[in-house]
C-alpha positions as CSV (number, residue, x, y, z in Angstrom):
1,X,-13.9,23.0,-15.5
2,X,-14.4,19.9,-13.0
3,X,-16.8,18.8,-16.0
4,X,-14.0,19.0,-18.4
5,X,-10.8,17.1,-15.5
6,X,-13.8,14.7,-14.7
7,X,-14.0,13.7,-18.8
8,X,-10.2,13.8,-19.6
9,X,-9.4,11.5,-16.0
10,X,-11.7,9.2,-17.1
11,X,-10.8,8.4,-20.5
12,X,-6.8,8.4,-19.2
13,X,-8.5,6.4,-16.1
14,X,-10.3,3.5,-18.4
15,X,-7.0,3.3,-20.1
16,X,-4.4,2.9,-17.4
17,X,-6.8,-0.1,-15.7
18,X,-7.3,-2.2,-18.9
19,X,-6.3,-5.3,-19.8
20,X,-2.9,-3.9,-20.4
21,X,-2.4,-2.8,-16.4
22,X,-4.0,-6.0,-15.1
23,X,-1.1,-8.1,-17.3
24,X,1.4,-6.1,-16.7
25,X,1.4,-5.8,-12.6
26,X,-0.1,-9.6,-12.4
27,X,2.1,-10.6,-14.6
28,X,5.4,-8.7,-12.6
29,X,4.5,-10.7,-9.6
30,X,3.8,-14.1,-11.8
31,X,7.4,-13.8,-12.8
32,X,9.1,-12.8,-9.4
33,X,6.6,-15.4,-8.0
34,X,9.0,-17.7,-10.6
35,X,12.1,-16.5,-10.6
36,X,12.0,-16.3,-6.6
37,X,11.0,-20.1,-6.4
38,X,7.7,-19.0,-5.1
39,X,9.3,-17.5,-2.1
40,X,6.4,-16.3,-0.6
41,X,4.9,-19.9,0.1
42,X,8.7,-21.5,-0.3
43,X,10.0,-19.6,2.9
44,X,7.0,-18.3,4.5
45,X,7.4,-19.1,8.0
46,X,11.3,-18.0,7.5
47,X,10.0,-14.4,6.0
48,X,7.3,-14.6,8.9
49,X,10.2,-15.3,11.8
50,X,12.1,-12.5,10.3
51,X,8.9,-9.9,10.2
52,X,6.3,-10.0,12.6
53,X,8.1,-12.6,15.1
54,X,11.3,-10.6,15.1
55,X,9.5,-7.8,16.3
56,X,9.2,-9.6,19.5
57,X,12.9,-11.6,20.0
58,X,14.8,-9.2,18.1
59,X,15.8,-5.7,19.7
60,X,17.7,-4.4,16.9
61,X,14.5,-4.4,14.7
62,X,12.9,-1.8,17.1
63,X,15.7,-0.1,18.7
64,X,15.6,3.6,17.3
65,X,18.4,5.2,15.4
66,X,20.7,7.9,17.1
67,X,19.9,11.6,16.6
68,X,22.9,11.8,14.0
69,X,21.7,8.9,12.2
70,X,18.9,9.6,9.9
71,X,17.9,6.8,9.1
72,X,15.1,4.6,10.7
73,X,14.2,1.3,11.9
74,X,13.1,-1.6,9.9
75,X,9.6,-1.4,12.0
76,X,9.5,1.9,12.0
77,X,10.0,2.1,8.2
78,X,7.2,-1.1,7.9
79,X,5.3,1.0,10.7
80,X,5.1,3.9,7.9
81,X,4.9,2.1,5.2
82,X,1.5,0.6,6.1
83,X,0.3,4.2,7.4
84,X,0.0,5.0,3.6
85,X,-1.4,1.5,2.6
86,X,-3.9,0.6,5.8
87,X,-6.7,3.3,4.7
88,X,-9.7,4.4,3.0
89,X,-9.1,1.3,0.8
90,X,-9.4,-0.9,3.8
91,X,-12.9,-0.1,4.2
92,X,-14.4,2.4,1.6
93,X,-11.9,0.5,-1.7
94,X,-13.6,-3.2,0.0
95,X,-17.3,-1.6,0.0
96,X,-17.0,-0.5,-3.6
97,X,-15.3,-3.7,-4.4
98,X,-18.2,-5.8,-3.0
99,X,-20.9,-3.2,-4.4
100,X,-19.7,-2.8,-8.4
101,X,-17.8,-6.3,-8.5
102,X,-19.8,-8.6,-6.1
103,X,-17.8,-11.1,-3.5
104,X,-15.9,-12.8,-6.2
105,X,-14.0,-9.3,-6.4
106,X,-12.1,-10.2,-2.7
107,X,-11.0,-13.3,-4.5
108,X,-9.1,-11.4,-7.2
109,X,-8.3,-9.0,-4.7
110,X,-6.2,-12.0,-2.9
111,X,-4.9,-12.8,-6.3
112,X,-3.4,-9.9,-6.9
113,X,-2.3,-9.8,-3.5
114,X,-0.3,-12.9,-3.6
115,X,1.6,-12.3,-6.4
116,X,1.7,-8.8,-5.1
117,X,3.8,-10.1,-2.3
118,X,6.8,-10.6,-4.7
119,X,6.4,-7.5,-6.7
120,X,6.6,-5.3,-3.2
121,X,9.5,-7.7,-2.3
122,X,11.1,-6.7,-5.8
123,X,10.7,-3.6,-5.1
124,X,12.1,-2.9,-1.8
125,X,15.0,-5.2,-3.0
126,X,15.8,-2.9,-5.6
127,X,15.4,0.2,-3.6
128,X,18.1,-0.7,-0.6
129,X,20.4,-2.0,-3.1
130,X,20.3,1.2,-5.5
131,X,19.5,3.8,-2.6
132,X,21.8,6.3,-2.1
133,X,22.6,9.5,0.7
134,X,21.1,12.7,-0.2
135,X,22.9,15.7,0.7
136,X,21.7,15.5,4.0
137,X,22.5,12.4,4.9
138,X,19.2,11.1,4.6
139,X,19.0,7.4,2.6
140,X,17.1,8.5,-0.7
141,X,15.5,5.3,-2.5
142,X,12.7,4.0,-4.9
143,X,12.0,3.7,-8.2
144,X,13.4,6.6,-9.8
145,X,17.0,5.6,-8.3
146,X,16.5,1.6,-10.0
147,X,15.4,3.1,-12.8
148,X,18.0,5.7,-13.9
149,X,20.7,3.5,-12.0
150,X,19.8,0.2,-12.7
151,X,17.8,0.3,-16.2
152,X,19.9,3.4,-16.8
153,X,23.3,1.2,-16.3
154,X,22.7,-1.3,-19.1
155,X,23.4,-0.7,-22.8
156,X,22.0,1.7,-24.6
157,X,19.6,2.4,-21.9
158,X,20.8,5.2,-20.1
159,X,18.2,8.2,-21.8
160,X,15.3,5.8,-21.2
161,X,16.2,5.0,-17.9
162,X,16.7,8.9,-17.1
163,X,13.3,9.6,-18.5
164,X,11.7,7.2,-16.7
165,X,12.8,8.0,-13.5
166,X,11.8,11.5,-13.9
167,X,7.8,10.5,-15.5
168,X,8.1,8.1,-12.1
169,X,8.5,11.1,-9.9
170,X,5.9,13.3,-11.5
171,X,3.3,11.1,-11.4
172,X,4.1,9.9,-7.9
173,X,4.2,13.6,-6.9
174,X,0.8,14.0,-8.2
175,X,-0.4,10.4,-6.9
176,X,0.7,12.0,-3.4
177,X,-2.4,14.5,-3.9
178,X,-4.8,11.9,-4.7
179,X,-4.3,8.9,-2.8
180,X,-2.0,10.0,-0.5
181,X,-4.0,13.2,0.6
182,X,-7.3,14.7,-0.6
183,X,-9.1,11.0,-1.4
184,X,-8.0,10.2,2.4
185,X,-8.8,13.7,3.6
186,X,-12.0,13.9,2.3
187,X,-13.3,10.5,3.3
188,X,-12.4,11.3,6.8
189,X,-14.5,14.8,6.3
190,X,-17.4,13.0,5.1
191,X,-17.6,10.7,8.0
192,X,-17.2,13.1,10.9
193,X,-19.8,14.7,9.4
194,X,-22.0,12.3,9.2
195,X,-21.1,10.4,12.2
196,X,-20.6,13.3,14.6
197,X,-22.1,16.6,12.6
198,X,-18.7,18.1,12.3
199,X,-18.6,20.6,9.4
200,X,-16.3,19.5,6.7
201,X,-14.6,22.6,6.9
202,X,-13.5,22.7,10.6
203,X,-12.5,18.9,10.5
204,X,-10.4,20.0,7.2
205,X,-8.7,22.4,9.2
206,X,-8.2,20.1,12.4
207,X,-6.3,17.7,10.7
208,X,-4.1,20.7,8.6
209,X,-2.7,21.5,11.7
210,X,-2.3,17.6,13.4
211,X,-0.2,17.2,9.9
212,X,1.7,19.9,10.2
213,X,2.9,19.4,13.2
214,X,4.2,16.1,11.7
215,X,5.5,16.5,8.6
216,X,7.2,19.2,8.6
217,X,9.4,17.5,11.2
218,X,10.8,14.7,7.9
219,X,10.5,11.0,8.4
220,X,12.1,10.5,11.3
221,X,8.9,12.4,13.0
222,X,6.5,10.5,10.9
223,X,8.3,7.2,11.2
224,X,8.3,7.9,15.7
225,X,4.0,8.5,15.4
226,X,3.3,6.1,13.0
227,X,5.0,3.2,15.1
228,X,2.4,4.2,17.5
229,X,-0.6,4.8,15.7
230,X,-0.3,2.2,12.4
231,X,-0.7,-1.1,15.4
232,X,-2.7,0.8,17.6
233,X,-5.6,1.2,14.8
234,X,-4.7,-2.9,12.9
235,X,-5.8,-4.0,16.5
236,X,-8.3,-2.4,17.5
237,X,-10.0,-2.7,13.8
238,X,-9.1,-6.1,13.9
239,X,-11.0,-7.1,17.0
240,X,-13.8,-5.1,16.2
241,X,-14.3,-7.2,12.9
242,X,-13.4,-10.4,14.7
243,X,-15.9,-9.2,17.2
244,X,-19.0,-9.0,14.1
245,X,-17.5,-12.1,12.6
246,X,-18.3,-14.3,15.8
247,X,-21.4,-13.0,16.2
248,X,-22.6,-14.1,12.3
249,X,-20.3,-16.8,12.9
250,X,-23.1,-19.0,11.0
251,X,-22.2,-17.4,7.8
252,X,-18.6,-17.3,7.5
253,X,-19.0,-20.2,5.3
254,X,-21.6,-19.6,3.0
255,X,-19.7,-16.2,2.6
256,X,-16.7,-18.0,1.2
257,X,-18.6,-19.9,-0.9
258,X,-19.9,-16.7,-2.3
259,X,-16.5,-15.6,-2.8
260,X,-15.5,-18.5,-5.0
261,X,-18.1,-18.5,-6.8
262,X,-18.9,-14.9,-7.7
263,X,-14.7,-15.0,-8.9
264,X,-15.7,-16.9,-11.8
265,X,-18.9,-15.8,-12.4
266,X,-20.1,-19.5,-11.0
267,X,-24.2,-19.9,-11.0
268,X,-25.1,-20.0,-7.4
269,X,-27.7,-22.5,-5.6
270,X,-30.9,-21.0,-6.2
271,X,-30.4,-20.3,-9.5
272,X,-28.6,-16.8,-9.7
273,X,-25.5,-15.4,-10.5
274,X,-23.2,-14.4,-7.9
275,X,-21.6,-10.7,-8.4
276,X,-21.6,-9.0,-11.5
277,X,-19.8,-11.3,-13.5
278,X,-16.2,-12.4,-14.3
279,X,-15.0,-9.0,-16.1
280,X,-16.7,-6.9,-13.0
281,X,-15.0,-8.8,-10.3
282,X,-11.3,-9.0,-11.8
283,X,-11.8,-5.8,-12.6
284,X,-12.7,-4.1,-9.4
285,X,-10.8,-6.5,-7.1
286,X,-7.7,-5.5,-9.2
287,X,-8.4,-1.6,-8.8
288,X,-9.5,-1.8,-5.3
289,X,-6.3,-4.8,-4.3
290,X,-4.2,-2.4,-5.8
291,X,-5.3,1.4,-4.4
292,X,-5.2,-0.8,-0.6
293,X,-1.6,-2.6,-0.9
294,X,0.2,-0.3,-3.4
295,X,1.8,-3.2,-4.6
296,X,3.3,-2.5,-8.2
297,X,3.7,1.3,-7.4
298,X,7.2,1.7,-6.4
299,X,5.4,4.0,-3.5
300,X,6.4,1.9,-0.4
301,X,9.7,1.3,-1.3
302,X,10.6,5.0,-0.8
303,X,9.9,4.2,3.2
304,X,11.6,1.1,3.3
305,X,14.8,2.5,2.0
306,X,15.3,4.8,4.7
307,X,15.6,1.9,7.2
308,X,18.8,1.1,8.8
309,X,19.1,-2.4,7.4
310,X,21.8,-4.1,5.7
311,X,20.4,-6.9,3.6
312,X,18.2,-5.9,0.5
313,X,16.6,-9.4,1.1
314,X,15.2,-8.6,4.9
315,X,14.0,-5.2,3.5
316,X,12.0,-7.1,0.6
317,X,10.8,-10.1,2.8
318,X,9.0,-6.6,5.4
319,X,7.9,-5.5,1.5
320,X,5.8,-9.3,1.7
321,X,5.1,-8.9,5.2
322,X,3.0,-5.6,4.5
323,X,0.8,-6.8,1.6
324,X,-0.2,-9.8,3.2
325,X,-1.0,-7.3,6.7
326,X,-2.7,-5.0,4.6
327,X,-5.1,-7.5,1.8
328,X,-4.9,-11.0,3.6
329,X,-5.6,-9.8,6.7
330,X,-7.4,-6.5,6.9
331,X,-9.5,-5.8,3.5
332,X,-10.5,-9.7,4.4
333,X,-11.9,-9.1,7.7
334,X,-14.2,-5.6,6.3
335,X,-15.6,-8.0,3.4
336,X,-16.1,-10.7,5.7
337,X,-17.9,-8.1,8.1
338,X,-20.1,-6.9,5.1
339,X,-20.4,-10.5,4.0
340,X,-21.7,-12.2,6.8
341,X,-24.1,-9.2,8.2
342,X,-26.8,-9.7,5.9
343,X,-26.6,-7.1,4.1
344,X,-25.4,-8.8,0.8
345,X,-27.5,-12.1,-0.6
346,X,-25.0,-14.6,-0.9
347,X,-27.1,-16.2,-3.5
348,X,-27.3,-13.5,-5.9
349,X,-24.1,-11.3,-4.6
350,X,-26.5,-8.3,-4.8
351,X,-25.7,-5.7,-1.8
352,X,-29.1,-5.5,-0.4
353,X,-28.5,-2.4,1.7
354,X,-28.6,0.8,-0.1
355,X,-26.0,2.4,1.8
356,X,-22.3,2.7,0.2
357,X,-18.8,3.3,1.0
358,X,-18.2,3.3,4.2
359,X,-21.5,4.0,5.7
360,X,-21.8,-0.1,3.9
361,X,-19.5,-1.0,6.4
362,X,-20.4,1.2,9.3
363,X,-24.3,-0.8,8.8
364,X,-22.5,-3.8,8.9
365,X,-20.9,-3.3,12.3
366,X,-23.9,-2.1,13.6
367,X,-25.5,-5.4,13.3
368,X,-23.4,-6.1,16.5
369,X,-22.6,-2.9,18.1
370,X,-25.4,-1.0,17.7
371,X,-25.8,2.9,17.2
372,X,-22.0,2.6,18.2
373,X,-21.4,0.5,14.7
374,X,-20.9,3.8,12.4
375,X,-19.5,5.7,15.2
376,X,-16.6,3.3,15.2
377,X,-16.2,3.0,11.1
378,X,-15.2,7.1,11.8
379,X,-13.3,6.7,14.0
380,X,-11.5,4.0,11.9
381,X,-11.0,5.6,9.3
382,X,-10.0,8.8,11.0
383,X,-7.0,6.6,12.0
384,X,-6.5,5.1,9.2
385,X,-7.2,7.5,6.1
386,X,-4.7,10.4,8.7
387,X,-2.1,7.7,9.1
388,X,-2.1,7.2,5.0
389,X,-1.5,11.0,5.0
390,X,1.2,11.1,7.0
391,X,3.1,7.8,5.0
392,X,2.4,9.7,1.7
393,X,3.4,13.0,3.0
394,X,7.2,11.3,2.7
395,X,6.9,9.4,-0.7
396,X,5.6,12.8,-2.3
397,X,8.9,14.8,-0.5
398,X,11.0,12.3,-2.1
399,X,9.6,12.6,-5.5
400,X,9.8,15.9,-5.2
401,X,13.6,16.0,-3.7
402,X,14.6,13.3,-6.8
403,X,13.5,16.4,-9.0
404,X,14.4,20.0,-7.4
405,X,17.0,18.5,-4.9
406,X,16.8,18.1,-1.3
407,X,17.4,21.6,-0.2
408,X,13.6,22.4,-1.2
409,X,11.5,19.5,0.0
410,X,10.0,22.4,2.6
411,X,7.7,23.5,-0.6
412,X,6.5,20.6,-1.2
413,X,5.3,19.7,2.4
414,X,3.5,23.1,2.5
415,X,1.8,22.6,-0.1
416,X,0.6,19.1,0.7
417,X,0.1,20.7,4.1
418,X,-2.3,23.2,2.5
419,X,-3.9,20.6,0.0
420,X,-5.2,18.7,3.2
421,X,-7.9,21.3,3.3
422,X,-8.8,21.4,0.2
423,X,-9.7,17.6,0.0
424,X,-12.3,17.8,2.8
425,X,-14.4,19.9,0.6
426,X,-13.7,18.2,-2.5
427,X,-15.9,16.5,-4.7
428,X,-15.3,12.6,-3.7
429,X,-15.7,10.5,-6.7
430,X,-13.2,12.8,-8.4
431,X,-10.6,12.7,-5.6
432,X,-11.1,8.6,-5.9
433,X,-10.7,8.6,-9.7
434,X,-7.5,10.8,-9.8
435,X,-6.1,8.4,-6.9
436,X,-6.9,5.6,-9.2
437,X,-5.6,7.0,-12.6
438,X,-2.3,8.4,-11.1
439,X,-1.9,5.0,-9.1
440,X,-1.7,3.6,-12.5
441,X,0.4,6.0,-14.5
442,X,3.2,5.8,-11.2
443,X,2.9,1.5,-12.1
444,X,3.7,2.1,-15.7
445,X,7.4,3.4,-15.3
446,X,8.1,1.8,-11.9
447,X,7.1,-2.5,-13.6
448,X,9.3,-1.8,-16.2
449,X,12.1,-0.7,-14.2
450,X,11.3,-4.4,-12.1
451,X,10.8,-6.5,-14.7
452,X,14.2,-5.0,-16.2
453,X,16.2,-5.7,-13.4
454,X,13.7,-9.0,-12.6
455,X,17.4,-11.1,-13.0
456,X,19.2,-9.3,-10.5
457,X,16.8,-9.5,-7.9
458,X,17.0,-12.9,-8.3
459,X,20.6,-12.9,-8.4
460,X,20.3,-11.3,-4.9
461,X,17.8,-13.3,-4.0
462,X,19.6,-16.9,-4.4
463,X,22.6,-15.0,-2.9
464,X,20.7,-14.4,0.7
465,X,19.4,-17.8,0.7
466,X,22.7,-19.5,0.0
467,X,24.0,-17.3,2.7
468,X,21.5,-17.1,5.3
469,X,19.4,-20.1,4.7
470,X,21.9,-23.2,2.9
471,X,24.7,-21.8,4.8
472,X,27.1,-21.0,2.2
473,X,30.1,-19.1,2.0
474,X,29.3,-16.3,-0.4
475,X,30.1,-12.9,-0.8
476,X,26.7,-10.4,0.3
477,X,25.0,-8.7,-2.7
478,X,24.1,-5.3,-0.2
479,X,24.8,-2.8,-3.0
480,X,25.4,-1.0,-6.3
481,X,28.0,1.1,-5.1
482,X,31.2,-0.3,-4.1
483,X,31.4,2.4,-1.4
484,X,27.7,1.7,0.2
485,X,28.6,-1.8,-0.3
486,X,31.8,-1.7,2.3
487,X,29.8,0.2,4.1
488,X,27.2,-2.2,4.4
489,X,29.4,-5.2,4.9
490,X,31.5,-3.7,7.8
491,X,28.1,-3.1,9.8
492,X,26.6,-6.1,8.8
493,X,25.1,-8.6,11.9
494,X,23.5,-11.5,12.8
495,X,19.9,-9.5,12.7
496,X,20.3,-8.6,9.0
């Protein structure tokens, strides 16, 4: 039976991340790179001021919602958001990146990154301005709203938009599973076992119970640990890589170079070819840019639509804020660990080391700390594979509320609750292969929706920056609904 699920995922698997996938989410963000007037790079240190520096001047960003309000902050919301995207992908995605698509991968990896930026932005644009209260009072966003509200709304579209919304939420409640669950789970297994000699089965059931305990309290739970753990573990990671960079400080450089020229497959000093080639490295770097960031899926956007923020633009610019945390920063500082340890010939691009995965990385950290190197790869991605749990715990509730209502969310979250188990024992290059297939098939519905509605988001777009940047008097663009839309205006602020 696996034989038979391992065959089908991997003819549906070579499908979904062709050439077709690679155009159509690179080619998303080229055109909301365009239509946006490059705002990544155009307004970057405005987006910056009003992300991570507002953190720091601006209380309102932080201060916690009251018990009757459900929604969350806009940190905590970010906070969560890069719980699910900050994982296994981080380290194991940027191994297998390096291993199968040589350093020219990370290249395409930032590539799809940048434009990236502006198809997350999209996104969460789309998802505060088409989000809507669920029965409970709860905001309920994401794709499956944009797409049977938005694509739904225009002519002749409203089947297509219906059906799409609906394919969206199955495949996103399946993704939640894969990517979201046993892929992280099982990762996490592996390395405690091999790190510390903890069966897979008791850490399986350790971290059943840890979730429960926060899940089945709904996001507001999640969103109050994850705003503890997700900066916590970016920091500490951080300096640990920072810590192995300066110590092969010599080949920073040449690892660069490496990176350049294994992207296009350029022939290297002595003679060699760096990477595996051209088709290898886009390749790879796509897959492994895309399982780490998310960008494309419509997942985050689920999270950032239950923030309490007014402005669909200040939710989108957190949307760039997170891809550039997760890719720029952090999947750049494990290949530059790997990179610059020796353990990959920068002539060639060939990974010298026979270890894989994670235990890649954990040999790379070694070179500096010791014994203590692997020790503190586990550890890692305990934190970080758990905290991805915990984020996709809430985008697989909301797929599953969009579908059999609010009132029975409870089923799902057992379920998922129960499923953590069975991905510690699971076979790990089929958990990673579903993650990447259903990753793919949750893209399909969620681009067209985006590139659909591309207009109006830069409608909205031009609208904010009139406003908020030129100046202008112009009437806000917060919502669809003429209701949410008062709403929004009467409690609108200097911080949104």
């Amino acid at each position: 039976m696996i034989d038979l699920i391992t065959k089908v995922n991997g003819a549906v698997n070579g499908f979904v991340w062709g050439i077709p996938m690679l155009v159509l989410l690179v080619g998303t963000g080229i055109l909301m790179t365009g239509l946006t007037k490059v705002f990544q790079l155009s307004h970057f240190g405005y987006w910056m001021k009003h992300t991570l520096g507002s953190i720091f001047t601006d209380r309102h960003i932080t201060k916690h919602t009251g018990a009757q309000d459900h929604s969350i902050s806009q940190f905590q919301s970010l906070c969560t958001a890069l719980a699910a995207t900050i994982g296994t992908g981080n380290i194991v995605g940027v191994a297998s990146a390096l291993l199968f698509g040589g350093p020219g991968a990370i290249f395409w990896m930032w590539i799809v990154a940048f434009f990236g930026m502006m198809t997350n932005y999209s996104e969460n644009v789309l998802g505060i301005y088409f989000r809507r209260k669920n029965e409970k009072g709860e905001w309920s966003g994401g794709a499956m709203y944009y797409l049977r509200d938005g694509l739904g709304a225009k002519k002749g579209m409203k089947q297509v938009g219906a059906v799409l919304a609906v394919l969206f939420s199955v495949f996103c409640l399946l993704a939640s599973f894969g990517i979201g669950n046993m892929s992280q789970i099982n990762s996490i297994a592996g390395n405690m076992k091999a790190a510390f000699g903890i069966p897979t089965l008791i850490t399986g059931i350790v971290l059943m119970v840890l979730a429960a305990l926060v899940i089945v309290g709904g996001i507001k739970r999640i969103a109050s640990v994850t705003e503890k753990l997700v900066p916590f573990m970016a920091i500490l990671y951080i300096i640990g890589a920072l810590v192995v960079c300066i110590v092969h400080a010599g080949q920073i450089g040449a690892a660069f170079v490496a990176i350049f020229k294994g992207a296009f497959a350029m022939k290297a000093v002595g003679g060699g070819i760096v990477g595996s080639g051209i088709k290898m490295a886009v390749t790879w770097g796509m897959k492994r840019g895309v399982f780490s960031n998310e960008a494309g899926l419509g997942s985050s956007v689920m999270v950032h639509s239950s923030s309490n923020v007014k402005e669909p633009v200040r939710q989108g610019m957190w949307g760039i804020f997170e891809v550039f945390a997760d890719t720029i920063v952090v999947c750049t500082m494990t290949a530059l660990v790997v990179l610059t340890s020796g353990l990959v010939n920068l002539e060639t691009g060939e990974v010298i080391s026979s270890a894989e995965g994670s235990a890649l990385v954990g040999e790379a950290f070694a070179t500096a700390f010791g014994k203590v190197g692997p020790a503190f790869i586990a550890l890692a991605i305990l934190l970080f594979a758990f905290s991805t749990v915990l984020g996709w715990s809430h985008y697989g509730t909301k797929a599953f509320e969009y579908l059999f209502g609010s009132s029975k969310t409870i089923i799902y979250r057992v379920i998922f609750i129960v499923f953590i188990l069975f991905g510690a024992t699971m076979s790990l290059d089929l958990a990673w292969d579903l993650s990447d297939t259903f990753n793919g098939l949750m893209a399909i519905p969620n681009l067209i929706g985006v590139l659909a509605l591309s207009p109006l988001v830069a409608k909205i777009t031009k609208n904010y920056v009139d406003r908020k940047i030129k100046g202008k008097n112009k009437k806000p663009m917060l919502s669809a609904f003429p209701d949410l839309e008062r709403e929004a205006e009467e409690g609108l602020n200097e911080s949104d």
